[in-house]
N, C-alpha and C positions, 0 to 999 in steps of 0.2 A: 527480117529474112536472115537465114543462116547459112554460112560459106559452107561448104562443103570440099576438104579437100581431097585432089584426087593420089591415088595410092605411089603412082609416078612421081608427084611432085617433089618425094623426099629419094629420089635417086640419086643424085648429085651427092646429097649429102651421105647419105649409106654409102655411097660407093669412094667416099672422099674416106669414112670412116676403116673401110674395110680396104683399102690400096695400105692401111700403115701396115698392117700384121704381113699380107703378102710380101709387101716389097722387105718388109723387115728378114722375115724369113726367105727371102730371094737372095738380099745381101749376106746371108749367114751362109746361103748352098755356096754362092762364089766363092767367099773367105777361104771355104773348106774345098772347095773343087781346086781353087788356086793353091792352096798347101799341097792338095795331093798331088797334082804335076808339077810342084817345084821342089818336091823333096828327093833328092838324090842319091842312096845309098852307096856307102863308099864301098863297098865289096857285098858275096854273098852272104858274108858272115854278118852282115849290117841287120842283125833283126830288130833292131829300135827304129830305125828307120822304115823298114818294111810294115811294122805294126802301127806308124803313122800313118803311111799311106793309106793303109787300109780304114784305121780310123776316119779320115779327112774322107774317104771316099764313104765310109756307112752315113758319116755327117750330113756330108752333101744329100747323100739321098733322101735319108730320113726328112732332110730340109723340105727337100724338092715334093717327096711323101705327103709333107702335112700341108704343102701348098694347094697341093691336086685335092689331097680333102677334102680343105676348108671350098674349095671352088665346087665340090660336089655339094656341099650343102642347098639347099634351096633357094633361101633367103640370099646367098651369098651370088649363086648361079643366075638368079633373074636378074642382077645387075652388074656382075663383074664378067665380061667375055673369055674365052680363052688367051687371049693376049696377054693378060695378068698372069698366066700360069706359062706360057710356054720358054720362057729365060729360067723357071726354075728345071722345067721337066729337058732341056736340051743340058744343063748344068748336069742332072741328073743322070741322063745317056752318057754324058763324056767323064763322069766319075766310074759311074758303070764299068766300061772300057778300062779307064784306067785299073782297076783294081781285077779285072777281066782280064789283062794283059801282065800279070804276077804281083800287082803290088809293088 
C-alpha cells in the first residue's frame, strides 16, 4: 500500500523556508528606515545628508516593496499570512513620511 502525502503536510516547512528571505528583507527595511530618521542634516546647505535620507527612505521602501511581492505570489500567499508582511509595509509608511516630510 502506498502513503499518500497530503499537499499541507509540507507547510511548516515552505513556510520555515520562505520566513528567511522575508524576515531578511524585513531586517534590511529597518536598517534603512532607522538611518533615515537618525540622519540629521547640519543646515540647509547639508545636501549629502539630505540625499541620504532620501536614499535610506527609497531603500526601505523598495525593501518593504519586494516583501509585499514576494507575499503576492501564490505558492508563497497560501502559507505565509499577512503578518509576515506588515513590520515591512508599516517600515515602509514611516519612511514614506519621512522622505514626504523634506528628506
Amino acid at each position: 500500500m502506498t502513503h499518500h502525502s497530503h499537499p499541507d503536510d509540507d507547510r511548516d516547512c515552505l513556510r520555515l523556508v520562505l520566513a528567511v528571505p522575508l524576515t531578511l528583507l524585513t531586517l534590511v527595511a529597518a536598517y534603512f528606515c532607522w538611518t533615515a530618521l537618525t540622519i540629521r542634516p547640519s543646515g540647509p546647505w547639508d545636501d549629502d545628508a539630505y540625499a541620504g535620507i532620501v536614499l535610506s527612505c527609497v531603500l526601505t521602501i523598495g525593501a518593504a516593496a519586494a516583501v509585499t511581492g514576494l507575499r503576492l505570489l501564490p505558492s508563497v500567499r497560501r502559507v505565509m499570512g499577512w503578518g509576515w508582511v506588515m513590520p515591512a509595509l508599516v517600515l515602509g509608511v514611516v519612511a514614506g513620511v519621512r522622505w514626504g516630510l523634506g528628506g
